[in-house]
C-alpha positions as CSV (number, residue, x, y, z in Angstrom):
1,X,15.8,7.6,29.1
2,X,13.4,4.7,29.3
3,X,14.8,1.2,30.6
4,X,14.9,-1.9,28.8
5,X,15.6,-5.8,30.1
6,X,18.3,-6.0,27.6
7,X,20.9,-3.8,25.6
8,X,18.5,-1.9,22.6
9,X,19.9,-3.4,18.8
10,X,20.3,-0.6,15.9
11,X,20.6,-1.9,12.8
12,X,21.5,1.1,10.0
13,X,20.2,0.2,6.8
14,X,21.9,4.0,5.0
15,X,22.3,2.9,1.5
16,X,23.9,2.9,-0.8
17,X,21.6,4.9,-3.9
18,X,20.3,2.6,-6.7
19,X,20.9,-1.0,-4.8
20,X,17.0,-2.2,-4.0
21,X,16.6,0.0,-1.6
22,X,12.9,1.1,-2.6
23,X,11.8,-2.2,-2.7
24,X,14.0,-3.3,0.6
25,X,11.8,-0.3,2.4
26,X,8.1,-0.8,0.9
27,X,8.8,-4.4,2.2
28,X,9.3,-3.5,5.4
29,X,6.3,-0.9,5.7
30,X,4.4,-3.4,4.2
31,X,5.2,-6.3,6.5
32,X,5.5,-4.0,9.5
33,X,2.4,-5.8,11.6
34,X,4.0,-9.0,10.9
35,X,7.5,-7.9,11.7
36,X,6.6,-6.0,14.8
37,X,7.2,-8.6,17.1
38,X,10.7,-9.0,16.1
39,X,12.0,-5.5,14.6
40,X,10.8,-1.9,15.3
41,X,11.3,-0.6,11.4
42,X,11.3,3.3,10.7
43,X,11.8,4.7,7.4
44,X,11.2,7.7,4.9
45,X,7.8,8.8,6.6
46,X,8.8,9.1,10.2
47,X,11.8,10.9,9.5
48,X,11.0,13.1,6.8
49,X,12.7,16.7,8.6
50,X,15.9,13.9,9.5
51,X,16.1,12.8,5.9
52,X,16.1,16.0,4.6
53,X,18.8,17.3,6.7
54,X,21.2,14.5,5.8
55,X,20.0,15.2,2.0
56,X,21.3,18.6,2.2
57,X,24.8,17.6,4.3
58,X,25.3,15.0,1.4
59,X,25.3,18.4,-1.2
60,X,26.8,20.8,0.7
61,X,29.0,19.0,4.0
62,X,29.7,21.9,6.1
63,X,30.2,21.7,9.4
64,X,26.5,23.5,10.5
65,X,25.3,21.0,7.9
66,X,26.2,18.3,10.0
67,X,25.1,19.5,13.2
68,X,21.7,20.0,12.0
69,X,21.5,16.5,11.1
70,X,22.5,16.0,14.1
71,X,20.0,17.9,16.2
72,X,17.3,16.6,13.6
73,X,18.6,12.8,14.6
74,X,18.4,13.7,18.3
75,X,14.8,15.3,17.9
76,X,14.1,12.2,16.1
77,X,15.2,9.0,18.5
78,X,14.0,10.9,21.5
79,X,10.0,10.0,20.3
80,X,11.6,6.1,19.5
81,X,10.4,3.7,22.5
82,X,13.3,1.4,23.1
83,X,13.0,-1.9,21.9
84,X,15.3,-5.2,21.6
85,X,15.5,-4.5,18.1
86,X,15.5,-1.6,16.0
87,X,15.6,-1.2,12.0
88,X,16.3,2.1,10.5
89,X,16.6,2.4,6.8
90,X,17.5,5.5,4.7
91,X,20.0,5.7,1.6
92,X,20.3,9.6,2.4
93,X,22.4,8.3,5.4
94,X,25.0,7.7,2.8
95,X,24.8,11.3,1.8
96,X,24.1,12.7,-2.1
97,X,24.4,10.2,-4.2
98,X,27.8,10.3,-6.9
99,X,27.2,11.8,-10.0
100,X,25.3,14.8,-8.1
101,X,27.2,18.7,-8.7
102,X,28.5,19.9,-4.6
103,X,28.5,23.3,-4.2
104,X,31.4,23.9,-5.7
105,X,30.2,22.5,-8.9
106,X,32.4,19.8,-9.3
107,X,30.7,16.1,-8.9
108,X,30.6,14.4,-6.2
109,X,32.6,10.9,-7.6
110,X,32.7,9.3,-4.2
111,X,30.1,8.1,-0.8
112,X,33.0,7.6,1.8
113,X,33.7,11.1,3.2
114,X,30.2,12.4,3.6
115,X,28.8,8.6,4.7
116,X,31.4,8.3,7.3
117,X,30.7,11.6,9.3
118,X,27.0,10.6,8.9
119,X,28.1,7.2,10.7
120,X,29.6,8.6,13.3
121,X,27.3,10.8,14.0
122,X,24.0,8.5,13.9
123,X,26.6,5.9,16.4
124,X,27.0,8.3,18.9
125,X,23.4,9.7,19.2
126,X,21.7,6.0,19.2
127,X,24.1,5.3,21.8
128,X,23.4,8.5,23.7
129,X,19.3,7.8,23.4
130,X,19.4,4.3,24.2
131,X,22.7,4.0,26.5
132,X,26.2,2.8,26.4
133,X,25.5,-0.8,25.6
134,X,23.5,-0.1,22.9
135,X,24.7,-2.5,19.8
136,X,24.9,-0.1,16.5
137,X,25.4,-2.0,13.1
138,X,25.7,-0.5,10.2
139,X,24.0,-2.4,6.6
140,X,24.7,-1.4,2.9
141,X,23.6,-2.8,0.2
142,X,26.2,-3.3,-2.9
143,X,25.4,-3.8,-6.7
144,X,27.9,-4.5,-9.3
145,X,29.5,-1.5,-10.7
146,X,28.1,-1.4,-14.4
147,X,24.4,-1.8,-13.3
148,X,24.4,0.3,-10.6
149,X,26.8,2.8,-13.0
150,X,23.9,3.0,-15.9
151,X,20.7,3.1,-13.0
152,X,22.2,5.9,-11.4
153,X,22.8,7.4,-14.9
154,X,19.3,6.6,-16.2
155,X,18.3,8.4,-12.5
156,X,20.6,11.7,-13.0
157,X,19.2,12.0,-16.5
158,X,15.6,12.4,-15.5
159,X,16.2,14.7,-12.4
160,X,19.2,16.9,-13.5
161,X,20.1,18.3,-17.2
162,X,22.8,15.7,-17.3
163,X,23.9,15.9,-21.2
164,X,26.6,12.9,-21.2
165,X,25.6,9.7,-23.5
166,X,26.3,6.7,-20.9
167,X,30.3,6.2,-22.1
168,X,31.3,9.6,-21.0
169,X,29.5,9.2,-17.8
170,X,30.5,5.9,-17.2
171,X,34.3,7.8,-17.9
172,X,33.8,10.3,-15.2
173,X,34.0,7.4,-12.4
174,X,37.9,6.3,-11.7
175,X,38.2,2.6,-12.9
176,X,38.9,1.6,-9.3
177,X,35.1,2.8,-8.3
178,X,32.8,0.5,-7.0
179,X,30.0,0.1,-4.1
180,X,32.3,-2.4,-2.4
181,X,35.3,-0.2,-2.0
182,X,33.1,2.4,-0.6
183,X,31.8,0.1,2.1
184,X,35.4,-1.1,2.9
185,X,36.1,2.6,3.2
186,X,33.8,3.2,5.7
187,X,34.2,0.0,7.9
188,X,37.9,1.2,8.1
189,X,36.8,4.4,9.5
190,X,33.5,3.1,11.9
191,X,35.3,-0.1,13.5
192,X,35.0,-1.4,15.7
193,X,31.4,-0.8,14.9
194,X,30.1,-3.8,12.6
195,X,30.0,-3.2,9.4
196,X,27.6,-5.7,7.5
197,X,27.3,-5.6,3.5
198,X,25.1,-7.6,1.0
199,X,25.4,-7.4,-2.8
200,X,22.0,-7.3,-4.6
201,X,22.5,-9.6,-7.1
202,X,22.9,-12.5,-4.0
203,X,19.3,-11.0,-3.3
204,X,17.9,-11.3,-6.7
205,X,15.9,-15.0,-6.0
206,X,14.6,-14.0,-2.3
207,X,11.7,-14.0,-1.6
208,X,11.8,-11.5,0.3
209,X,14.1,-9.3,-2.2
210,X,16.5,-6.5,-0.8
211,X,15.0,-7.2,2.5
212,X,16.1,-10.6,2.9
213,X,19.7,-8.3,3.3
214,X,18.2,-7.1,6.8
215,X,16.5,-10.6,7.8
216,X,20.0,-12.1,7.4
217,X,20.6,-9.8,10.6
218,X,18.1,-11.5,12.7
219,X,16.8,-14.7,14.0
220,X,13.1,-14.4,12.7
221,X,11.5,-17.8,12.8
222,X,10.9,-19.8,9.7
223,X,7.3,-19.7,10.1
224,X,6.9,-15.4,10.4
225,X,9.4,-15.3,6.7
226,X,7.5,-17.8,5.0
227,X,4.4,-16.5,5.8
228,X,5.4,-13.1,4.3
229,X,4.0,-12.4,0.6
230,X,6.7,-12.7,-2.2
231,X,8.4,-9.3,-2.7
232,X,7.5,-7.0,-5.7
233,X,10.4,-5.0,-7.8
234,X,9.8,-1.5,-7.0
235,X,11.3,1.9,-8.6
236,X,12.4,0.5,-11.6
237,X,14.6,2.4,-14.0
238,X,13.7,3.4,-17.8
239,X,13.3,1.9,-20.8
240,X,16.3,3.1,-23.1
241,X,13.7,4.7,-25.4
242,X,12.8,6.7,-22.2
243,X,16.3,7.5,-21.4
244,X,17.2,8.4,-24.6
245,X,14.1,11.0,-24.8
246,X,15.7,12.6,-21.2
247,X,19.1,13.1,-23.2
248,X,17.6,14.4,-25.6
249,X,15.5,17.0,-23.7
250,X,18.7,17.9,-22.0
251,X,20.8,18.4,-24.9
252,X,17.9,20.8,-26.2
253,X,17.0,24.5,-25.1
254,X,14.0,25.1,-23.6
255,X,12.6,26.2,-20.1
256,X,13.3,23.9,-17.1
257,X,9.5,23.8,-16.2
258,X,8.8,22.5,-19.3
259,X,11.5,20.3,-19.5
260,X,10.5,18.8,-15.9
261,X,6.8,19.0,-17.1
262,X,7.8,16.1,-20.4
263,X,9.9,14.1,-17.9
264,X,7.2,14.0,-15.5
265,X,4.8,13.1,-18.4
266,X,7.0,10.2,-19.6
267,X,7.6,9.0,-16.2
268,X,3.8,8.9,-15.1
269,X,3.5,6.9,-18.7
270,X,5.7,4.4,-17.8
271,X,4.4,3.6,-14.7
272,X,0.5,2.9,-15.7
273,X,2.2,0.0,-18.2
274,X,1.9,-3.5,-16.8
275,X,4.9,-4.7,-15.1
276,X,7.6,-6.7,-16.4
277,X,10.8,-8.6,-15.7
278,X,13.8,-6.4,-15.8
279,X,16.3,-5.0,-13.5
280,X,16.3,-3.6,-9.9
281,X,17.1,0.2,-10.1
């Protein structure tokens, strides 16, 4: 294990699903020259085998599940060089996100049980890399439950054959659900390990958007954030017309390569329009 002058500082960014955290990770990439002074940021494209074994835990939690994520974790920090501080940001941390058929078919309705054994695990194997002072934190970003309840239904209905209108699904979720209650859950179960949250809609005049969630965390200087560019909305949901041509294709028969071949269509359509003012997804 390489040394370091001072204890090494994780920060977690692992979710949740549908709460900025495209555009919170495109910033970072983006900005990662500027930023590498203070923060060592990894995301989706150094750990693609990691975040495909917590994608698969997330469906299906079995026990071998988890200790392949483990193993792919372990393969994973022993290439990180220490450094004072280090970002890591992946919503598949969280697991699958709710809404999502387990393998048993049912839907997964809730974050807490998979995200906590994906906690644990990602506390002990930081502190195992980088030593027993290490400082692990833990960040999830939160969005109000009827926004984030119709983006991750807009999401589900362009990559499943989800067949609810937006009432029903909106039904399936107990009226006690919400982002913040699965964040409580799961401070609960990590403390003492910090726990830090931050609701999108307190990040919606940022400059730096969703990111601003993870620069709260540190002491950057005023002069590296304001010489960052302003932050662009990326991975925005549909337009209801849109989502209301997925339903439909659902409801209807037809082959699933066909059906993924429309949606794929639509969604490439949407994109090549200009942007405009609307909601995070």
């Amino acid at each position: 294990m390489a040394e370091v002058d001072a204890p090494v500082r994780v920060i977690v960014h692992a979710g949740f699903h549908k709460t900025g955290t495209t555009s919170l990770q495109v910033y970072l990439e983006n900005n990662r020259a500027a930023l590498a002074p203070y923060l060592a940021y990894y995301g989706k494209s150094e750990m693609p085998d990691l975040d495909e074994a917590a994608r698969l835990y997330g469906l299906r939690p079995f026990p071998w599940r988890l200790a392949a994520f483990r193993s792919a974790l372990r393969v994973f920090l022993t290439g990180l060089p220490p450094a004072p501080v280090i970002a890591l940001s992946r919503e598949r941390f969280c697991g699958a996100m709710p809404g999502l058929r387990g393998w048993h078919g049912r839907r997964r309705m809730s974050y807490a049980p998979t995200a906590i054994a994906l906690a644990r695990v990602l506390t002990e194997e930081i502190a195992r890399r980088f030593g027993p002072g290490t400082r692990v934190e833990f960040l999830y970003t939160l969005r109000a439950r009827e926004p984030w309840l119709h983006s991750l239904y807009g999401h589900l209905l362009r990559v499943t054959r989800l067949r609810d209108d937006f009432d029903r699904f909106r039904r399936r979720f107990p009226a006690r659900f919400s982002l913040e209650t699965e964040a409580a859950l799961i401070a609960g179960a990590l403390a003492p390990v910090p726990v830090h949250t931050a609701p999108l809609e307190a990040l919606a005049e940022a400059r730096a958007g969703p990111a601003q969630a993870l620069f709260d965390l540190l002491d950057l200087p005023a002069e590296v954030t304001a010489a960052l560019p302003p932050a662009r909305r990326w991975n925005r949901g549909h337009p209801a017309k849109t989502e209301a041509r997925f339903l439909h294709l659902n409801r209807a028969g037809g082959g699933a390569r066909t059906r993924r071949a429309i949606k794929e269509d639509l969604g490439r359509r949407q994109r090549a329009r200009p942007e405009k003012p609307g909601p995070e997804r």
